[in-house]
VOBA-1610 file (N, C-alpha, C; in pm, whole numbers, padded with zeros to 5 digits, always signed):
BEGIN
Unk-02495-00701+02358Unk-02378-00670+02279Unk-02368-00771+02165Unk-02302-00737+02041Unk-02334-00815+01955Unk-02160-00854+01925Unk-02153-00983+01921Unk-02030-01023+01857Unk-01984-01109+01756Unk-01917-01025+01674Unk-01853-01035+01564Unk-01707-01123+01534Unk-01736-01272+01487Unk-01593-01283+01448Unk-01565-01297+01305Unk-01427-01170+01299Unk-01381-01085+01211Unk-01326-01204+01122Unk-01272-01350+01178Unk-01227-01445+01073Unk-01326-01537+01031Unk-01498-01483+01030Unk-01547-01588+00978Unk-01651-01507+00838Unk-01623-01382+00863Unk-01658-01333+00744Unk-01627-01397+00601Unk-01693-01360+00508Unk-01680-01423+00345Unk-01581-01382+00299Unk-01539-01268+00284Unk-01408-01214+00234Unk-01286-01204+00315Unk-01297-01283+00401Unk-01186-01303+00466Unk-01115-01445+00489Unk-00977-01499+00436Unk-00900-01564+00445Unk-00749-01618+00475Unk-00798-01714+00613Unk-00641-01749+00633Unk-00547-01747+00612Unk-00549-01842+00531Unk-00471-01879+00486Unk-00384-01764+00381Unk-00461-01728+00317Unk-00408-01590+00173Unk-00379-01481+00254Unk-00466-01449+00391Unk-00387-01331+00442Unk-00245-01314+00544Unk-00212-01526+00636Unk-00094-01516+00669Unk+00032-01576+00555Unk-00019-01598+00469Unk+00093-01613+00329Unk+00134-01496+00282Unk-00013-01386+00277Unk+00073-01246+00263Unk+00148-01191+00299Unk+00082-01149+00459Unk+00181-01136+00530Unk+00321-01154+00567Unk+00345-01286+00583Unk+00458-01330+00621Unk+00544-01316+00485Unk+00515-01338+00393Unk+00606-01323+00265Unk+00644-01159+00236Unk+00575-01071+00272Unk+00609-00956+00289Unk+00672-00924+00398Unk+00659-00967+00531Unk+00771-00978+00619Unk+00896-01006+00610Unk+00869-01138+00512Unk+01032-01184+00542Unk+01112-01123+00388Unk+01057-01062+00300Unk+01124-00970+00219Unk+01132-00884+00269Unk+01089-00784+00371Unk+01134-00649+00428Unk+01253-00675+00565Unk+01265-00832+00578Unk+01322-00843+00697Unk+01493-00817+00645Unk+01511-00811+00484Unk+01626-00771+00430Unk+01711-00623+00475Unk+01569-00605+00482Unk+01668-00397+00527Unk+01755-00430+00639Unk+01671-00453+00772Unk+01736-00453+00905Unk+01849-00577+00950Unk+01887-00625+00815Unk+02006-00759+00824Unk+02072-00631+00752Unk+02047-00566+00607Unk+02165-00514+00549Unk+02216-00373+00615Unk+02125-00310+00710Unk+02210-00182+00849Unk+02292-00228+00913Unk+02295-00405+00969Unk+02376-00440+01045Unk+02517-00469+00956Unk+02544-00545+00811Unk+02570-00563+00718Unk+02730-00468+00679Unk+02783-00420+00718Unk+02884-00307+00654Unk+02896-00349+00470Unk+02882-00255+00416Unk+02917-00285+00277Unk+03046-00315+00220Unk+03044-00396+00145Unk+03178-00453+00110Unk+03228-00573+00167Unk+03148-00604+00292Unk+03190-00719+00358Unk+03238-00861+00213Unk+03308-00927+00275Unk+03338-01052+00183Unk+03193-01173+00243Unk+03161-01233+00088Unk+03049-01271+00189Unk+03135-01450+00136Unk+03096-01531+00265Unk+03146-01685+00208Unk+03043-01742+00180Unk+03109-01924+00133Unk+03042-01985+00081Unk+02866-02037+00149Unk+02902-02029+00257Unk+02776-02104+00293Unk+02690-01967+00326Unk+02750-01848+00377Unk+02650-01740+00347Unk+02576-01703+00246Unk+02663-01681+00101Unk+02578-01697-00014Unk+02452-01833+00015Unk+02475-01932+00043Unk+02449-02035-00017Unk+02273-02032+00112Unk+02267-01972+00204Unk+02204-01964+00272Unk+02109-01834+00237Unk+02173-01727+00176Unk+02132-01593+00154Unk+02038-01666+00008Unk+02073-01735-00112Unk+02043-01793-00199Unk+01896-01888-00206Unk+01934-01995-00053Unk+01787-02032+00000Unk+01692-01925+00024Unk+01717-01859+00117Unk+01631-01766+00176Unk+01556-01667+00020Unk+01629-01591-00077Unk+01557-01561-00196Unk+01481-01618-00235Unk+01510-01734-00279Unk+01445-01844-00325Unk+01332-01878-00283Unk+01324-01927-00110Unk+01183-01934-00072Unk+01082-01813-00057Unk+01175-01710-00042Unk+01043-01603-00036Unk+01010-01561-00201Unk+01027-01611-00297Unk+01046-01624-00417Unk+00914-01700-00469Unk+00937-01802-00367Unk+00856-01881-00442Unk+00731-01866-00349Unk+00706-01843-00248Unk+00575-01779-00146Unk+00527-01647-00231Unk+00554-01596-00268Unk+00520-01468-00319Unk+00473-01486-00485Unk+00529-01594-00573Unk+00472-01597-00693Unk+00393-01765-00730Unk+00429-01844-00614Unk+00379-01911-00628Unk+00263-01976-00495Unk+00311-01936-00403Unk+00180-01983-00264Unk+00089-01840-00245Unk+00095-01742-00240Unk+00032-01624-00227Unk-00120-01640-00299Unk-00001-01638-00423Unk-00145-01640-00590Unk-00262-01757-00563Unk-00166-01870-00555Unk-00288-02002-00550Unk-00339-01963-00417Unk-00313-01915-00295Unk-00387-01924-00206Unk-00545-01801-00222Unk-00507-01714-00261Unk-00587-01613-00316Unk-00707-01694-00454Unk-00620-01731-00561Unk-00729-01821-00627Unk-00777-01965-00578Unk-00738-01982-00496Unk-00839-02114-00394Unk-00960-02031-00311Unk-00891-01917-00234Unk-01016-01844-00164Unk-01100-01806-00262Unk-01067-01722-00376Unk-01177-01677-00460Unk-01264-01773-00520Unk-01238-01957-00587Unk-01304-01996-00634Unk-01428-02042-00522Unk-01344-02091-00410Unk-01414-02214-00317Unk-01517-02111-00214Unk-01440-01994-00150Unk-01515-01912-00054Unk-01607-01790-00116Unk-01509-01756-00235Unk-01644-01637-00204Unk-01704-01710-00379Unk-01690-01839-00427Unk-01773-01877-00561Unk-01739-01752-00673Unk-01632-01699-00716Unk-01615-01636-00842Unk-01579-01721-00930Unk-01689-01734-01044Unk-01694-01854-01120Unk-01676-01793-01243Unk-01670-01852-01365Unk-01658-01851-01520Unk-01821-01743-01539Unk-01914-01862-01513Unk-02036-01832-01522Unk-02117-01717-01455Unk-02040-01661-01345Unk-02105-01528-01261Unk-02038-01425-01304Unk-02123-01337-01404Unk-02116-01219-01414Unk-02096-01119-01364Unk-01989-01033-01362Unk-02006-00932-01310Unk-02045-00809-01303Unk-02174-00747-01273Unk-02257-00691-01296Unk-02182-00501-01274Unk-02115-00472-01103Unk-02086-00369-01082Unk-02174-00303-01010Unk-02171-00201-00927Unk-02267-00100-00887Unk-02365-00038-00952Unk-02490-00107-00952Unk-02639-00071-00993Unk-02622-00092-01159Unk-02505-00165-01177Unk-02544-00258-01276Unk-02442-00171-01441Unk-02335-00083-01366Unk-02286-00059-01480Unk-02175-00185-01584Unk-02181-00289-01554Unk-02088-00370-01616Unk-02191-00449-01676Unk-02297-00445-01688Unk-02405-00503-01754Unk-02375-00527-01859Unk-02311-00636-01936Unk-02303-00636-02082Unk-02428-00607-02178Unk-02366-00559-02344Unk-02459-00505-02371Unk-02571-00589-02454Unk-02484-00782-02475Unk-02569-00902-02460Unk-02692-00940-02392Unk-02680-00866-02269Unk-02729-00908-02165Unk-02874-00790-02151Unk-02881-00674-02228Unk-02964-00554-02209Unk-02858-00424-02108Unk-02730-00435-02109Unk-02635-00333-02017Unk-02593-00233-02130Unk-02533-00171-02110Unk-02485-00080-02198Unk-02301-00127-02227Unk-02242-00220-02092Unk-02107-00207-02138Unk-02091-00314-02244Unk-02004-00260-02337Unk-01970-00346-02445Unk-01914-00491-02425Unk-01870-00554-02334Unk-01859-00689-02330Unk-01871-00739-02207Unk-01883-00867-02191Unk-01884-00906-02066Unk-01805-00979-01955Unk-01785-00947-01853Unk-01714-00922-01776Unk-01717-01043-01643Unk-01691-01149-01618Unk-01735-01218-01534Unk-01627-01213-01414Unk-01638-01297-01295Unk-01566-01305-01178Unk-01456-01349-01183Unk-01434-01420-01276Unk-01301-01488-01268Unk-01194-01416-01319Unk-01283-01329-01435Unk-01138-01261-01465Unk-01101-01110-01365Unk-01179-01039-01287Unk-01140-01024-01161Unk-01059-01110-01062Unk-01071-01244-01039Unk-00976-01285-00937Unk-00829-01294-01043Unk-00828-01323-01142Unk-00730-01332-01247Unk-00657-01212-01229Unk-00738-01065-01208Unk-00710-00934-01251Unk-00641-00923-01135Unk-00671-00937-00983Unk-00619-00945-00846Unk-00486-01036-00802Unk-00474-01131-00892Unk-00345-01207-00897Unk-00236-01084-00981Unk-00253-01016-01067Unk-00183-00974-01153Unk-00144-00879-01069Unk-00222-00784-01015Unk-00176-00721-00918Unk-00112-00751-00765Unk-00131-00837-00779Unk-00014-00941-00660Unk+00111-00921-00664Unk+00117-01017-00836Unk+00247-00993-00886Unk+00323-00871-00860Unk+00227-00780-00881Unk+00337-00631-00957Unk+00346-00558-00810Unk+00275-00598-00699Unk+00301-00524-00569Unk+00457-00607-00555Unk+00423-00731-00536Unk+00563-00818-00511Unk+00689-00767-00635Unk+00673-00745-00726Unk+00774-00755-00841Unk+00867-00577-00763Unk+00687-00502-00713Unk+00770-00354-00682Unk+00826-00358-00539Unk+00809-00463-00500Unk+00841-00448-00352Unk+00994-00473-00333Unk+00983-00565-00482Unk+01145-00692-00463Unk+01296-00610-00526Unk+01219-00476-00653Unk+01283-00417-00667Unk+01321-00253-00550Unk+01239-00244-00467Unk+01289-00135-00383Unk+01353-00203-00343Unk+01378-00333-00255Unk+01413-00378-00167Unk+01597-00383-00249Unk+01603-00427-00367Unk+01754-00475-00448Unk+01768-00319-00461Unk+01701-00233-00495Unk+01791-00089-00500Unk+01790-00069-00381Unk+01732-00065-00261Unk+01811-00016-00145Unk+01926-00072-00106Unk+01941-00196-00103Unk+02077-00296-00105Unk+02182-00246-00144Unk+02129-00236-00295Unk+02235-00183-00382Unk+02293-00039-00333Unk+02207+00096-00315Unk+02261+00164-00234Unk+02289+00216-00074Unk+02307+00139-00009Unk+02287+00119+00125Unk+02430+00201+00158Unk+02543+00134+00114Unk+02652+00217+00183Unk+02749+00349+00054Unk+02612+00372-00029Unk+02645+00514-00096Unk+02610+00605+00011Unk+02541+00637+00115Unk+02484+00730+00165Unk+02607+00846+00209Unk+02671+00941+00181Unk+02779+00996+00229Unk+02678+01119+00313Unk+02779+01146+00452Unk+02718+01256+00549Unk+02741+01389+00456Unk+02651+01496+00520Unk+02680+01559+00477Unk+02774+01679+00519Unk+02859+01759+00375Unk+02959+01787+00447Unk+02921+01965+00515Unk+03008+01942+00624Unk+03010+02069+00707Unk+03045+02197+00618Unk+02972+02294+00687Unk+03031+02441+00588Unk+03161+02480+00656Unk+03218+02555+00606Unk+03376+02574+00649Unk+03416+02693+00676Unk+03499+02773+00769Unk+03501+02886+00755Unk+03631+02903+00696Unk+03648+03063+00731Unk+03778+03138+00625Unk+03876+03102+00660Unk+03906+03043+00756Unk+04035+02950+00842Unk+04042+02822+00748Unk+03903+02769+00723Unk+03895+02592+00649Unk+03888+02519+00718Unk+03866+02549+00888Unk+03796+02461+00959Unk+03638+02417+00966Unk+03589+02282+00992Unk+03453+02300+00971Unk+03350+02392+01101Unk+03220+02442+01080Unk+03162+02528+01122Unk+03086+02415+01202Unk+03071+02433+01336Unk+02973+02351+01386Unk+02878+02419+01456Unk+02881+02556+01470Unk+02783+02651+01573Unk+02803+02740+01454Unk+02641+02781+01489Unk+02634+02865+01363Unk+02664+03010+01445Unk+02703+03125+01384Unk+02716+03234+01413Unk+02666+03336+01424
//
């Protein structure tokens, strides 16, 4: 039998994948505080002031420990450098410097560059579902019953 450990592969990292994680955890851990939450509640001082921390650090895990942990794995583990080209599948990114056909050239780094950016914008879309659901959490109105010719509501249909 042959065995495989799954955390010692090249493209795989610790550190960048429990920073992900958990920073996406603890921004989704907002929904199931704001069901318990009634809307309108008065919120006090040290709640804000605690609710305020808590933004903040997952704030700063998400635009600032996530990214560097991702560009530490990319430079140090898998070597995406200035100088390594990126070539593509059977060589379509081949600059056309180089004898390729694509018009410029394309190296590794600005892939890990390109993968941070998209970090961002998963986090930027995550942070805004998360403030519009907030925001409408206690709009949700039931819906209303049909009524009969009396104007009582209908609960068995007929």
């Amino acid at each position: 039998m042959l065995a495989i450990d799954v955390l010692k592969w090249p493209g795989v990292n610790q550190a960048f994948i429990f920073s992900f994680l958990l920073t996406t955890a603890l921004a989704l851990v907002v929904i199931p505080y704001g069901k318990r939450r009634k809307p309108g509640t008065p919120v006090s001082w040290g709640e804000a002031m605690i609710g305020a921390t808590f933004i903040f650090a997952v704030l700063f895990l998400a635009f600032g420990v996530v990214p560097h942990q991702w560009i530490d794995h990319a430079d140090k583990n898998l070597g995406w450098r200035k100088d390594k080209p990126l070539l593509g599948p059977g060589g379509i990114l081949k600059a056309q410097s180089s004898g390729g056909g694509f018009p410029f050239e394309v190296s590794y780094e600005a892939l890990r560059d390109i993968i941070v950016i998209v970090i961002h914008a998963f986090y930027i879309g995550l942070f805004m579902f998360v403030a519009v659901w907030w925001q409408k959490r206690g709009l949700a109105q039931p819906k209303e019953l049909e009524k009969s010719t009396y104007g009582r509501p209908l609960v068995r249909k007929t």
